[in-house]
PDB file with SEQRES, HELIX, SHEET and CRYST1 records, atoms N, CA, C and O in Angstrom:
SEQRES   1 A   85  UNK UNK UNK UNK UNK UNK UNK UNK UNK UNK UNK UNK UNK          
SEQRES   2 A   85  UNK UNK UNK UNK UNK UNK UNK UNK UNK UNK UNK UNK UNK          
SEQRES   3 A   85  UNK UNK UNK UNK UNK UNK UNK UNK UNK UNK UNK UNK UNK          
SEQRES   4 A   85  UNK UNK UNK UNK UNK UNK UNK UNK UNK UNK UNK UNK UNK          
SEQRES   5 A   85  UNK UNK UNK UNK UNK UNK UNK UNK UNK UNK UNK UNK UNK          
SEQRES   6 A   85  UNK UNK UNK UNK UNK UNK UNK UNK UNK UNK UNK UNK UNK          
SEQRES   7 A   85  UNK UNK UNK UNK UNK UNK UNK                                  
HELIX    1 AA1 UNK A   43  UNK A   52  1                                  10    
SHEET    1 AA1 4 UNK A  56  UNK A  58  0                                        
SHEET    2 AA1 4 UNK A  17  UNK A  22 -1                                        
SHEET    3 AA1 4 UNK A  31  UNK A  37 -1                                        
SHEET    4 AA1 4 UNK A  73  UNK A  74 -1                                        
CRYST1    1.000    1.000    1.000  90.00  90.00  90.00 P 1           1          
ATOM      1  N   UNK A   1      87.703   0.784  58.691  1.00  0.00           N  
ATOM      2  CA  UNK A   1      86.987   1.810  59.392  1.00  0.00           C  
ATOM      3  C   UNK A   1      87.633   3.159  59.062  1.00  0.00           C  
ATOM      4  O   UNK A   1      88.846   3.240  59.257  1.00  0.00           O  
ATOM      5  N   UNK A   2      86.917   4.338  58.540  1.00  0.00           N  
ATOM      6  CA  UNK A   2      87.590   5.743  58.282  1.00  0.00           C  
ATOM      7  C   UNK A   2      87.314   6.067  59.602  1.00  0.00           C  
ATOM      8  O   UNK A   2      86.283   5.749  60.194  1.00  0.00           O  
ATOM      9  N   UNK A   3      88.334   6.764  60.106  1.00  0.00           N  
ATOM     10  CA  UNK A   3      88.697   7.790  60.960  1.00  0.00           C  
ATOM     11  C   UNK A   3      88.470   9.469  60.612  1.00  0.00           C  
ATOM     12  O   UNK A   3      88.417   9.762  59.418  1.00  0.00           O  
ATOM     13  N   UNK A   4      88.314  10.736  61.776  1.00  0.00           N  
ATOM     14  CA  UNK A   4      88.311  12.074  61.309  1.00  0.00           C  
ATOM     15  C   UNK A   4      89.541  12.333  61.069  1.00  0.00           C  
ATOM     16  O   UNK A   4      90.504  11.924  61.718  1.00  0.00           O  
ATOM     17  N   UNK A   5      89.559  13.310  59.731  1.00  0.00           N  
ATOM     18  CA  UNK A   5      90.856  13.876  59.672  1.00  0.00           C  
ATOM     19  C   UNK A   5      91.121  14.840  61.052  1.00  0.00           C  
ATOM     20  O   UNK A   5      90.400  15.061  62.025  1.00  0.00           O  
ATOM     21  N   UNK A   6      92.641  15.366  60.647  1.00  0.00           N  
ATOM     22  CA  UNK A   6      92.684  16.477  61.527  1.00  0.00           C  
ATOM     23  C   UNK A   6      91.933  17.819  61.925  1.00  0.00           C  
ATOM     24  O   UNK A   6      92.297  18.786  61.256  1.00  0.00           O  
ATOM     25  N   UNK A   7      91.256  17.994  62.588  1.00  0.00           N  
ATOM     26  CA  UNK A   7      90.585  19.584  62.671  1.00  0.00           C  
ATOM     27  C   UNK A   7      91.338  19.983  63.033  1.00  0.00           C  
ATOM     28  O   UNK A   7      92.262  19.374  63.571  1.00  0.00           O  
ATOM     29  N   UNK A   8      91.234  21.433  62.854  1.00  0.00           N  
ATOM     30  CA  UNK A   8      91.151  22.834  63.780  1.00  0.00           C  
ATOM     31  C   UNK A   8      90.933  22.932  64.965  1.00  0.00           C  
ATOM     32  O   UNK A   8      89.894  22.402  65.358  1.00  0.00           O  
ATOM     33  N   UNK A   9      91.985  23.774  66.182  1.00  0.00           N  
ATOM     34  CA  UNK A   9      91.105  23.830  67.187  1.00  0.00           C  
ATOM     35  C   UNK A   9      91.784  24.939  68.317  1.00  0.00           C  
ATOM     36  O   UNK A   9      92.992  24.918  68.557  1.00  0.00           O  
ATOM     37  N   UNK A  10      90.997  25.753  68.869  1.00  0.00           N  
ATOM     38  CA  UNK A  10      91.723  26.881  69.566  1.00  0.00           C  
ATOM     39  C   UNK A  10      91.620  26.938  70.868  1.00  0.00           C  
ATOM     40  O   UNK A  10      92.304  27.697  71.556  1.00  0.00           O  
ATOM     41  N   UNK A  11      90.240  25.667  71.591  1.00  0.00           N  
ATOM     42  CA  UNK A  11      89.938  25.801  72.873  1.00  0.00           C  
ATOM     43  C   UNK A  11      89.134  26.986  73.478  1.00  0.00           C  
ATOM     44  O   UNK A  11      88.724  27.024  74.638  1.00  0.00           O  
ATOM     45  N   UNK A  12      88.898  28.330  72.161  1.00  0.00           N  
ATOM     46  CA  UNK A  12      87.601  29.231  72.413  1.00  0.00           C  
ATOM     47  C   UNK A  12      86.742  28.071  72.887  1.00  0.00           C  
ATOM     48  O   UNK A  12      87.008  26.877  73.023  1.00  0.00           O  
ATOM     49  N   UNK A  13      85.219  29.033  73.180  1.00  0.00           N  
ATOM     50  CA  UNK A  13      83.798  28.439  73.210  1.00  0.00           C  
ATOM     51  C   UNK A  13      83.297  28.364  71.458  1.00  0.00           C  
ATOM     52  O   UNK A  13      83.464  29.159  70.533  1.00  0.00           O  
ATOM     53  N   UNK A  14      82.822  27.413  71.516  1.00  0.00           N  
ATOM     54  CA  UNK A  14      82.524  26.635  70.152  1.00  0.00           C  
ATOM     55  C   UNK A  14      80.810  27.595  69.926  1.00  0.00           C  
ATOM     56  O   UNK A  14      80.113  27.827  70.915  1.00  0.00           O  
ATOM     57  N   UNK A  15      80.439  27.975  68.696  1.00  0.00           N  
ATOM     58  CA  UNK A  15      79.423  28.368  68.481  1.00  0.00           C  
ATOM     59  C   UNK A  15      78.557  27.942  67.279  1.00  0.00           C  
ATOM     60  O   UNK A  15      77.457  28.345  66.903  1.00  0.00           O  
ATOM     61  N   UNK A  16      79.600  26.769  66.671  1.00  0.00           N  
ATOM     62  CA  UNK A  16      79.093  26.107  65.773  1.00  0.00           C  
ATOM     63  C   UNK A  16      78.963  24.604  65.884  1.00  0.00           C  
ATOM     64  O   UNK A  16      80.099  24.247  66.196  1.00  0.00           O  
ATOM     65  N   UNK A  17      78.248  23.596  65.804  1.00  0.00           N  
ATOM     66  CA  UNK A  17      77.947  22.100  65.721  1.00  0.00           C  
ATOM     67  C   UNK A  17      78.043  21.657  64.228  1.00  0.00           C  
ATOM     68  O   UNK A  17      77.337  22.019  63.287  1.00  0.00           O  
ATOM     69  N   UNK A  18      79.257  20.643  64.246  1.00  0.00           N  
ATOM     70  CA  UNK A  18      79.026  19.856  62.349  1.00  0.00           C  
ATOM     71  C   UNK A  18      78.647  18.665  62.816  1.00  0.00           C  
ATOM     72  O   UNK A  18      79.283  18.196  63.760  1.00  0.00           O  
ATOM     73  N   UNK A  19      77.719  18.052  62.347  1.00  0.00           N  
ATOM     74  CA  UNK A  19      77.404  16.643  62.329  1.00  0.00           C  
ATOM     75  C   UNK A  19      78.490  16.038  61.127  1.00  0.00           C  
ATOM     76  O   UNK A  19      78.838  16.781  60.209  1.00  0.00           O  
ATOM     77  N   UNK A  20      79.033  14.491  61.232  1.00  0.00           N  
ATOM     78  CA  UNK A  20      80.169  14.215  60.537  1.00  0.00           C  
ATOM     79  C   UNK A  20      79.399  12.831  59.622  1.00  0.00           C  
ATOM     80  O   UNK A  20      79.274  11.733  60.164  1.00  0.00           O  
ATOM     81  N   UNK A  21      79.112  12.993  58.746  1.00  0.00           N  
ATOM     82  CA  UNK A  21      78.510  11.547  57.791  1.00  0.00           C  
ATOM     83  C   UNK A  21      79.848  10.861  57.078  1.00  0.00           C  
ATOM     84  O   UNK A  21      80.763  11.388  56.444  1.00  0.00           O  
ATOM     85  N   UNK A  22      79.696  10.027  57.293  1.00  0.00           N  
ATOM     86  CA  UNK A  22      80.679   8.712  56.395  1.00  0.00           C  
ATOM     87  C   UNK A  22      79.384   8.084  55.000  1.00  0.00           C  
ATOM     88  O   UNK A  22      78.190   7.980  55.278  1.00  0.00           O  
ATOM     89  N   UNK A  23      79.705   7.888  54.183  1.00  0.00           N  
ATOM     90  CA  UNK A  23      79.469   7.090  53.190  1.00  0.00           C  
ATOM     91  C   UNK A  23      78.811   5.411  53.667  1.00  0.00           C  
ATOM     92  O   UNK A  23      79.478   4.441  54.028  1.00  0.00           O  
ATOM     93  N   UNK A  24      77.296   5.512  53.512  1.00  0.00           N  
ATOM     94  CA  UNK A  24      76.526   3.995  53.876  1.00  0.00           C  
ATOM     95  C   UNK A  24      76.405   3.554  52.953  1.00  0.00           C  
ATOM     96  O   UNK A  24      76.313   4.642  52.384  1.00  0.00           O  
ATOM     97  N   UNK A  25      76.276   2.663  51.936  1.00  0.00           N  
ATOM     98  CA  UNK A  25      75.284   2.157  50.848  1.00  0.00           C  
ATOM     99  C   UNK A  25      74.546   1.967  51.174  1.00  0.00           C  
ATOM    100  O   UNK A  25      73.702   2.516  50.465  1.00  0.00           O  
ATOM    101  N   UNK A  26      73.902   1.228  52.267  1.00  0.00           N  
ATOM    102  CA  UNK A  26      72.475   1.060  52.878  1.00  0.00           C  
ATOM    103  C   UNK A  26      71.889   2.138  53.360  1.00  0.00           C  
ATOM    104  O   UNK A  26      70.838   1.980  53.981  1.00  0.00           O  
ATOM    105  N   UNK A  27      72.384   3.352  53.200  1.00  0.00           N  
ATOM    106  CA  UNK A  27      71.993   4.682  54.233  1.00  0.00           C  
ATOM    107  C   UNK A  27      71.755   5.867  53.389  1.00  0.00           C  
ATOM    108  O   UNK A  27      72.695   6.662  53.372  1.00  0.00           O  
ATOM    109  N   UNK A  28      70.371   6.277  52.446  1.00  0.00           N  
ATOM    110  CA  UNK A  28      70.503   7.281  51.723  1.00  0.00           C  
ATOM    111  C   UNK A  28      71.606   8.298  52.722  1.00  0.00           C  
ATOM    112  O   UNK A  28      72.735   8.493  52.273  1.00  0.00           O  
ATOM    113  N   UNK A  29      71.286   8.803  53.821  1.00  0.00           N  
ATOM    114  CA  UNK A  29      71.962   9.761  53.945  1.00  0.00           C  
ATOM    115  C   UNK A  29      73.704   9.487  54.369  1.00  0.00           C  
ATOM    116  O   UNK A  29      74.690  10.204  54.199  1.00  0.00           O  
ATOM    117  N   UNK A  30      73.576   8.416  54.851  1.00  0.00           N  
ATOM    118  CA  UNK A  30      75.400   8.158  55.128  1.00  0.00           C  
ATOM    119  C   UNK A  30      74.968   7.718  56.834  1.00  0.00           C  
ATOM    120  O   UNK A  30      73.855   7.747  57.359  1.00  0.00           O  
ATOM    121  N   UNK A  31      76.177   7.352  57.371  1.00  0.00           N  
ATOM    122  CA  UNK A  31      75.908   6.973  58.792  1.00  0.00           C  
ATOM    123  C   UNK A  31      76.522   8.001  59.839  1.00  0.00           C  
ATOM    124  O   UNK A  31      77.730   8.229  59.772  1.00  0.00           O  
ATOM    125  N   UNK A  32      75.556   8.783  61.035  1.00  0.00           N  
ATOM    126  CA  UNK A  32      76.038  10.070  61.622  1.00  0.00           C  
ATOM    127  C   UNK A  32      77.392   9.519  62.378  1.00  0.00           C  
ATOM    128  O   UNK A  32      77.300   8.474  63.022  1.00  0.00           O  
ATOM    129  N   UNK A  33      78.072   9.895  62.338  1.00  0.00           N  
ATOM    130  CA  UNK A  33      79.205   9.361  63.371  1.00  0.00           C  
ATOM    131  C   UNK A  33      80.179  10.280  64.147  1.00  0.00           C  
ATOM    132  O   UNK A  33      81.261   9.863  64.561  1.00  0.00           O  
ATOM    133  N   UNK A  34      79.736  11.585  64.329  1.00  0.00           N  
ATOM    134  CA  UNK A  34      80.339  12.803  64.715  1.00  0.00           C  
ATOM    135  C   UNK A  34      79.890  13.614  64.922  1.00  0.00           C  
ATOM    136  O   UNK A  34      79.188  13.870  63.944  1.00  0.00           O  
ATOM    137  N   UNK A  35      79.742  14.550  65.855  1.00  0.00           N  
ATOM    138  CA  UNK A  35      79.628  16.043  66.148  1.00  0.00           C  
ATOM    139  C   UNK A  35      80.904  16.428  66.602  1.00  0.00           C  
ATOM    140  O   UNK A  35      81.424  15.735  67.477  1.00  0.00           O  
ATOM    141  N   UNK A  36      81.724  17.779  65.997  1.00  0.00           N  
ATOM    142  CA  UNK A  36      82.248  18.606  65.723  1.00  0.00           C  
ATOM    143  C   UNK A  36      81.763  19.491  66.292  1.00  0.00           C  
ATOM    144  O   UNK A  36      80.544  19.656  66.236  1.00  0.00           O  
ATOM    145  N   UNK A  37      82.705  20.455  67.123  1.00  0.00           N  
ATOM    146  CA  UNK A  37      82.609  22.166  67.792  1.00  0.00           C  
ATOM    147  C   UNK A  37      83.658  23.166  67.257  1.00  0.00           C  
ATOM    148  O   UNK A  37      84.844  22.881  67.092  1.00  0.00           O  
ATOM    149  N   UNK A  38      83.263  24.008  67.080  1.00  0.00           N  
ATOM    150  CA  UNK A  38      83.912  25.018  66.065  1.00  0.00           C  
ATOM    151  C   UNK A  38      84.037  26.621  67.003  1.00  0.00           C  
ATOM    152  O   UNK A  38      83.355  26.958  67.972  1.00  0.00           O  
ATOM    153  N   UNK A  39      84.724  27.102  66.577  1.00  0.00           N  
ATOM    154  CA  UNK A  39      84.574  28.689  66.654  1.00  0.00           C  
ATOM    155  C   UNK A  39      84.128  29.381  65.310  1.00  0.00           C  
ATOM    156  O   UNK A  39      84.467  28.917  64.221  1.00  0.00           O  
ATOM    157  N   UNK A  40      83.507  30.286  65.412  1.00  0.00           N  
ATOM    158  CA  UNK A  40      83.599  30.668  63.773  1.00  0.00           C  
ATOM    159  C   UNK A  40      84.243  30.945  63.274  1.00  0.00           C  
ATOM    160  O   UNK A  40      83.940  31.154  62.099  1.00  0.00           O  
ATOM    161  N   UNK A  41      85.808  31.217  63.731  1.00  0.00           N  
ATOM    162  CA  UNK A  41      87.079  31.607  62.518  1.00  0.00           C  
ATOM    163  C   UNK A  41      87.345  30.013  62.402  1.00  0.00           C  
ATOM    164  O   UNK A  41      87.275  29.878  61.181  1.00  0.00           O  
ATOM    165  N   UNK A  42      87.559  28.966  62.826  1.00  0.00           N  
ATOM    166  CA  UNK A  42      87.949  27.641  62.293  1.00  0.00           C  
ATOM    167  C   UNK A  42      86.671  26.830  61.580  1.00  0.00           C  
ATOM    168  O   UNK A  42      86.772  25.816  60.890  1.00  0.00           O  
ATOM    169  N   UNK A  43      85.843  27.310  61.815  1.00  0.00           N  
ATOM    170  CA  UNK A  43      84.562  26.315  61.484  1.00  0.00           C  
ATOM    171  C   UNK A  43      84.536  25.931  59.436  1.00  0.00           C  
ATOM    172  O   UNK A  43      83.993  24.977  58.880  1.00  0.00           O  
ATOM    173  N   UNK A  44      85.389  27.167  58.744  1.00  0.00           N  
ATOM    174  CA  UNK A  44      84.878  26.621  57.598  1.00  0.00           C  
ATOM    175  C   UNK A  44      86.533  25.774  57.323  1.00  0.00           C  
ATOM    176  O   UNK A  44      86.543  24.794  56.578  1.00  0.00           O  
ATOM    177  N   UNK A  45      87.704  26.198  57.909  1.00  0.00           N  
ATOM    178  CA  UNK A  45      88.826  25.588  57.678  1.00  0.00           C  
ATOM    179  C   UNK A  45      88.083  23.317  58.132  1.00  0.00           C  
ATOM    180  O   UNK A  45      88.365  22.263  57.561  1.00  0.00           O  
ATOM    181  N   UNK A  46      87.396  23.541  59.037  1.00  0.00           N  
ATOM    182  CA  UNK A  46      87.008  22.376  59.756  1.00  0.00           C  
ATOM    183  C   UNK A  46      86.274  22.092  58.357  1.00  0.00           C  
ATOM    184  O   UNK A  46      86.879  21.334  57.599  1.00  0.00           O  
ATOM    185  N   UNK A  47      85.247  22.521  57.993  1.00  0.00           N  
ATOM    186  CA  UNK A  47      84.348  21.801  56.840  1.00  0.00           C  
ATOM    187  C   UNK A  47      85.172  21.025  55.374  1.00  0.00           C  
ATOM    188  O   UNK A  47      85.018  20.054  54.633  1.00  0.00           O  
ATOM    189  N   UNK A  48      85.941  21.981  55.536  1.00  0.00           N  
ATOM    190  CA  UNK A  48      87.045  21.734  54.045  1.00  0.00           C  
ATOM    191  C   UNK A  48      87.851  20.570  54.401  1.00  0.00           C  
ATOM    192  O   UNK A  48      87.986  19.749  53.494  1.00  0.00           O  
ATOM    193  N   UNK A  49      88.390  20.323  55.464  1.00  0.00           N  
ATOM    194  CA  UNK A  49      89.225  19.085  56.312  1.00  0.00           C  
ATOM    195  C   UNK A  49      88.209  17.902  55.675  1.00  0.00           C  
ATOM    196  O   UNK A  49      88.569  17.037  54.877  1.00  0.00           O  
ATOM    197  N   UNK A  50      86.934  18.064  56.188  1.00  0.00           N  
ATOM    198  CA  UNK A  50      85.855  16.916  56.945  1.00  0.00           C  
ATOM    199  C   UNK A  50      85.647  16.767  55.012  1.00  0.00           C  
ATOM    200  O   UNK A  50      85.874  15.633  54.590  1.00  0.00           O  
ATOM    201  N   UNK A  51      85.250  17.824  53.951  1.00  0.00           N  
ATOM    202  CA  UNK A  51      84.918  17.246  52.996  1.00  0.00           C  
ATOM    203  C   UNK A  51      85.988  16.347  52.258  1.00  0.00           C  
ATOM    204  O   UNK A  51      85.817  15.211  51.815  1.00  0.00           O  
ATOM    205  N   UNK A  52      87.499  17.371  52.224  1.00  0.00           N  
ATOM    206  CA  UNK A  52      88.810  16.329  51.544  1.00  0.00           C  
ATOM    207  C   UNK A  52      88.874  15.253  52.232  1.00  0.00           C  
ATOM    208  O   UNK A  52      89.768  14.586  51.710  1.00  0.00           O  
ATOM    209  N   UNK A  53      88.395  14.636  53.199  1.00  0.00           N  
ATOM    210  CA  UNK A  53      88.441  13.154  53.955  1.00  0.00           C  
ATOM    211  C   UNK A  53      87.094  12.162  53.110  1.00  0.00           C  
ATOM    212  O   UNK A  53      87.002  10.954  53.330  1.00  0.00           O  
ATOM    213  N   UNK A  54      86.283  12.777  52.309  1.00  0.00           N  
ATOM    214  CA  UNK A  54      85.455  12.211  51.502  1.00  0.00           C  
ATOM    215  C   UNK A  54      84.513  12.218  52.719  1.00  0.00           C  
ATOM    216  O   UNK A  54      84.147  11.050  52.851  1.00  0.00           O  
ATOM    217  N   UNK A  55      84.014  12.896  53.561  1.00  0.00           N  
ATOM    218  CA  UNK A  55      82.636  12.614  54.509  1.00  0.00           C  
ATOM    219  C   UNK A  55      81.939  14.090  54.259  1.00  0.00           C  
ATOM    220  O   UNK A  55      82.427  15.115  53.783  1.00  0.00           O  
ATOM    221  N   UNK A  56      81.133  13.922  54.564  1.00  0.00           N  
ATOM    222  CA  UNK A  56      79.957  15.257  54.851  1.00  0.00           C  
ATOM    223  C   UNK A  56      79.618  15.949  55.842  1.00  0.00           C  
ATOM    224  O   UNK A  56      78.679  15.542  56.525  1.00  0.00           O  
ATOM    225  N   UNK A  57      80.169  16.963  56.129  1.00  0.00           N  
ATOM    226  CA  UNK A  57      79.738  17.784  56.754  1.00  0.00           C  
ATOM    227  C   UNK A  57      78.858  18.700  56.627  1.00  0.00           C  
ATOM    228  O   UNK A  57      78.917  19.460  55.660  1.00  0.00           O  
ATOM    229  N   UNK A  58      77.244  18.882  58.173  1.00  0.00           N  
ATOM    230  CA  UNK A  58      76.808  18.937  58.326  1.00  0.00           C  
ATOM    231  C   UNK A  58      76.046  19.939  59.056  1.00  0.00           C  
ATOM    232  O   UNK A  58      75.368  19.358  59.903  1.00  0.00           O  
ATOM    233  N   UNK A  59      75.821  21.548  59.096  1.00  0.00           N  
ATOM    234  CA  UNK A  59      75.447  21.935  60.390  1.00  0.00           C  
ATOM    235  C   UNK A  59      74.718  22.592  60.830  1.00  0.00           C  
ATOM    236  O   UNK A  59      74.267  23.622  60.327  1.00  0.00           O  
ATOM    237  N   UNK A  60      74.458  22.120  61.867  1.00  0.00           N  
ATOM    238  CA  UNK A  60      73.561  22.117  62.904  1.00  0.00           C  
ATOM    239  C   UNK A  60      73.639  23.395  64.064  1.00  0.00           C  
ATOM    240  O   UNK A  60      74.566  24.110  64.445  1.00  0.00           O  
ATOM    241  N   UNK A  61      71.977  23.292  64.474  1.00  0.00           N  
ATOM    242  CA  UNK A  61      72.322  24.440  65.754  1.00  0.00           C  
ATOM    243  C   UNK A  61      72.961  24.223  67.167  1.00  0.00           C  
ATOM    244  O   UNK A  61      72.703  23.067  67.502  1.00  0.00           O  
ATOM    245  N   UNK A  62      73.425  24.630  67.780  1.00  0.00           N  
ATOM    246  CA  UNK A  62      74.162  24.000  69.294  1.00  0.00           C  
ATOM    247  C   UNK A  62      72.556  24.267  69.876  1.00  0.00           C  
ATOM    248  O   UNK A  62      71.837  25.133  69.376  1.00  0.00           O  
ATOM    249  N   UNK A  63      72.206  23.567  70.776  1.00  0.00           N  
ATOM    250  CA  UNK A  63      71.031  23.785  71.792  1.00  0.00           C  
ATOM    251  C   UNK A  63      71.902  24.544  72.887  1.00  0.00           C  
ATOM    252  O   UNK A  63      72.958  24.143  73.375  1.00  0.00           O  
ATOM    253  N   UNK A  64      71.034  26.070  73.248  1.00  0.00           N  
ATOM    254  CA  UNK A  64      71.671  26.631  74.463  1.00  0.00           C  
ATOM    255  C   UNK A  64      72.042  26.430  75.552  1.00  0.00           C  
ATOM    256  O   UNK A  64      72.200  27.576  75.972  1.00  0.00           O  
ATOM    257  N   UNK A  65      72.277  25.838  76.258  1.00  0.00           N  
ATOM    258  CA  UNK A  65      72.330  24.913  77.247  1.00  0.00           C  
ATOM    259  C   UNK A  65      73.774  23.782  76.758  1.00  0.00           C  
ATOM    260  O   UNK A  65      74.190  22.985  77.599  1.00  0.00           O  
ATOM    261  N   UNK A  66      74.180  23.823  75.875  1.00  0.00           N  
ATOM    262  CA  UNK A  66      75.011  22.930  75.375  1.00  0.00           C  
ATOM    263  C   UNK A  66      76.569  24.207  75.458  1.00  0.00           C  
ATOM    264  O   UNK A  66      76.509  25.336  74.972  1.00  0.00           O  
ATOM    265  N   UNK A  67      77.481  23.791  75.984  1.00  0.00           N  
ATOM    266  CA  UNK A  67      79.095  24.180  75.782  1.00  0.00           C  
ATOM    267  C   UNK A  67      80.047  23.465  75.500  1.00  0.00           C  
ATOM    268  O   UNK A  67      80.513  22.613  76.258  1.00  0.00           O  
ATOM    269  N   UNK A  68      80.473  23.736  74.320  1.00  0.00           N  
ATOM    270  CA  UNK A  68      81.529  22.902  73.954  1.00  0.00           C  
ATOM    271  C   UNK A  68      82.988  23.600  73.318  1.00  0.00           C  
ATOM    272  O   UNK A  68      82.724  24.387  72.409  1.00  0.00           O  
ATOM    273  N   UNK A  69      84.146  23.501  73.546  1.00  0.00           N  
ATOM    274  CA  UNK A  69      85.363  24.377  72.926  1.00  0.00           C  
ATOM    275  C   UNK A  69      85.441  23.948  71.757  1.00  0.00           C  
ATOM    276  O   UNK A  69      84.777  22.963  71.435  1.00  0.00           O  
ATOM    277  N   UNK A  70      86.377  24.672  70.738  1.00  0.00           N  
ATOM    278  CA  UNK A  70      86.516  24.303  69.459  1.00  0.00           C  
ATOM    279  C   UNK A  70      87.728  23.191  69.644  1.00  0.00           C  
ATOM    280  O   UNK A  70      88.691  23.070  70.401  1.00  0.00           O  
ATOM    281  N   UNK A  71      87.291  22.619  68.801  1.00  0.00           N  
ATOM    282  CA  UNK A  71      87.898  21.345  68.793  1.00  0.00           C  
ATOM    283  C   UNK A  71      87.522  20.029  69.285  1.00  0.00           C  
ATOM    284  O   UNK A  71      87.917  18.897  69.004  1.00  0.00           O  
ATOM    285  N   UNK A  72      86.540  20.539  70.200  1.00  0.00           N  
ATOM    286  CA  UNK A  72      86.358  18.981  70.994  1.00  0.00           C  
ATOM    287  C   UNK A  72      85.012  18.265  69.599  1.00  0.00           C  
ATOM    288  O   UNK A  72      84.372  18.819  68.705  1.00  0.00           O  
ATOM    289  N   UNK A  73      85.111  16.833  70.087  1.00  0.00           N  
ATOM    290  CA  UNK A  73      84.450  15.953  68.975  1.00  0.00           C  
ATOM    291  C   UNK A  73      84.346  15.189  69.617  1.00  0.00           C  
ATOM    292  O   UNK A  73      85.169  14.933  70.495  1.00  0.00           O  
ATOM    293  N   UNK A  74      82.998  14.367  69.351  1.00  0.00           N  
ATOM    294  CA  UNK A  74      82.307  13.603  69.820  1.00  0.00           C  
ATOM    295  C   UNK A  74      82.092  12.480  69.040  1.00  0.00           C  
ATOM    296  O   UNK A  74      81.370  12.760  68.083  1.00  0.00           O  
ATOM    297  N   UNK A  75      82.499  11.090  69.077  1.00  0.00           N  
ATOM    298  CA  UNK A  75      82.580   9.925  67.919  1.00  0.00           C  
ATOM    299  C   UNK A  75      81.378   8.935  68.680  1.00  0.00           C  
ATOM    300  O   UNK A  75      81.686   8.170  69.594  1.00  0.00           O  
ATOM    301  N   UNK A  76      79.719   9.089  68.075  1.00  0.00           N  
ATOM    302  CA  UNK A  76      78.723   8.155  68.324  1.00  0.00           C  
ATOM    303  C   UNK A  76      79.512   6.857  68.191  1.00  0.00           C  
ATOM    304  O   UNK A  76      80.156   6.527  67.195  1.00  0.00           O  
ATOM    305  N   UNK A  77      79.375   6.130  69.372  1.00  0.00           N  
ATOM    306  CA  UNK A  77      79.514   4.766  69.463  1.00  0.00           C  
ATOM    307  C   UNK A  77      78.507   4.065  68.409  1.00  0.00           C  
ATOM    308  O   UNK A  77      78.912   2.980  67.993  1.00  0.00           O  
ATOM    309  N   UNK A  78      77.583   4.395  68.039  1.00  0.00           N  
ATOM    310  CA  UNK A  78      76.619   4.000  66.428  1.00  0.00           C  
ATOM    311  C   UNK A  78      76.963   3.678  65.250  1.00  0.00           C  
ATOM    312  O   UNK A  78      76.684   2.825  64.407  1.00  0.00           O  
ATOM    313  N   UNK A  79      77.715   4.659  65.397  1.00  0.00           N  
ATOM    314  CA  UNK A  79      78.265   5.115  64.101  1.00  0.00           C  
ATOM    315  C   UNK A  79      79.611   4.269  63.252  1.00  0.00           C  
ATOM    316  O   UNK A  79      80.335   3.572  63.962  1.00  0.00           O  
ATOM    317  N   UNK A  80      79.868   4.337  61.983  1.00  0.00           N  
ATOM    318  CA  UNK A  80      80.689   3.571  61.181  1.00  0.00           C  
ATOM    319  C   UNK A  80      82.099   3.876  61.772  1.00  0.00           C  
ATOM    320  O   UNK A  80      82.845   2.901  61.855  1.00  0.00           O  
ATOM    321  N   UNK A  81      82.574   5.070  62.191  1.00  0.00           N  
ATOM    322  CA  UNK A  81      83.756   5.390  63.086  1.00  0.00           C  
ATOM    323  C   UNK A  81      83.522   4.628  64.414  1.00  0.00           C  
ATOM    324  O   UNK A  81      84.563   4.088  64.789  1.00  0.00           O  
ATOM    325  N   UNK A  82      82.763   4.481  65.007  1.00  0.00           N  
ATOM    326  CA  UNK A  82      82.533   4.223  66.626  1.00  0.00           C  
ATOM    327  C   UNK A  82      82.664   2.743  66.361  1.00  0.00           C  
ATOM    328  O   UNK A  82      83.149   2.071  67.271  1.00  0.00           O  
ATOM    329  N   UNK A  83      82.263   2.073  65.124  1.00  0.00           N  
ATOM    330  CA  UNK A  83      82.929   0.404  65.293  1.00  0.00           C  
ATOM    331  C   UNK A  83      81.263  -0.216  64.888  1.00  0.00           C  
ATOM    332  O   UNK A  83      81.050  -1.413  64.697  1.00  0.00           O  
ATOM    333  N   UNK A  84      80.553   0.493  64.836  1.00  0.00           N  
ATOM    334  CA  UNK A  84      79.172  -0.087  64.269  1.00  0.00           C  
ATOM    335  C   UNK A  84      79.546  -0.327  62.542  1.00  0.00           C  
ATOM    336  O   UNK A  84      80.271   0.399  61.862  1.00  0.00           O  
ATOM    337  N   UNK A  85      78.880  -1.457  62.136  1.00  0.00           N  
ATOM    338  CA  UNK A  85      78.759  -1.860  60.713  1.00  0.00           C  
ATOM    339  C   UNK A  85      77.320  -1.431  59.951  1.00  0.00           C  
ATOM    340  O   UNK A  85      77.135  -1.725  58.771  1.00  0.00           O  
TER     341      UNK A  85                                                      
END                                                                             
């Protein structure tokens, strides 16, 4: 099972969302297994982390109503990280 590398993280309010893909063979696109919160001074240090770990990063808009600090991450129980095959 791959794990996230280390991010970035400052505990600002996050204004960016990365969705985190792992590598499927069965999955043109890969399997989602992450959302990522960013500030915008860490958000591209975060992308460069997430690509040297060999996954894809992804991003997305935050829905307004949504708050999250930089750093916090979210691992879909679905997903190839969360223990799904």
């Amino acid at each position: 099972m791959q794990t996230l590398p280390i991010l970035p993280s400052c505990g600002q309010p996050a204004s960016i969302r990365i969705e985190v893909y792992s590598p499927d063979p069965g999955d043109l696109y890969g399997s989602l297994d992450a959302s990522a919160y960013f500030c915008d001074l860490h958000a591209m240090s975060a992308v460069s982390a997430i690509w040297r770990a060999q996954l894809t990063p992804y991003k997305v808009e935050m829905a307004p109503d949504v708050q999250r600090r930089c750093g916090e991450v979210y691992v879909f129980p679905t997903g190839r990280m969360g223990g799904a095959k």
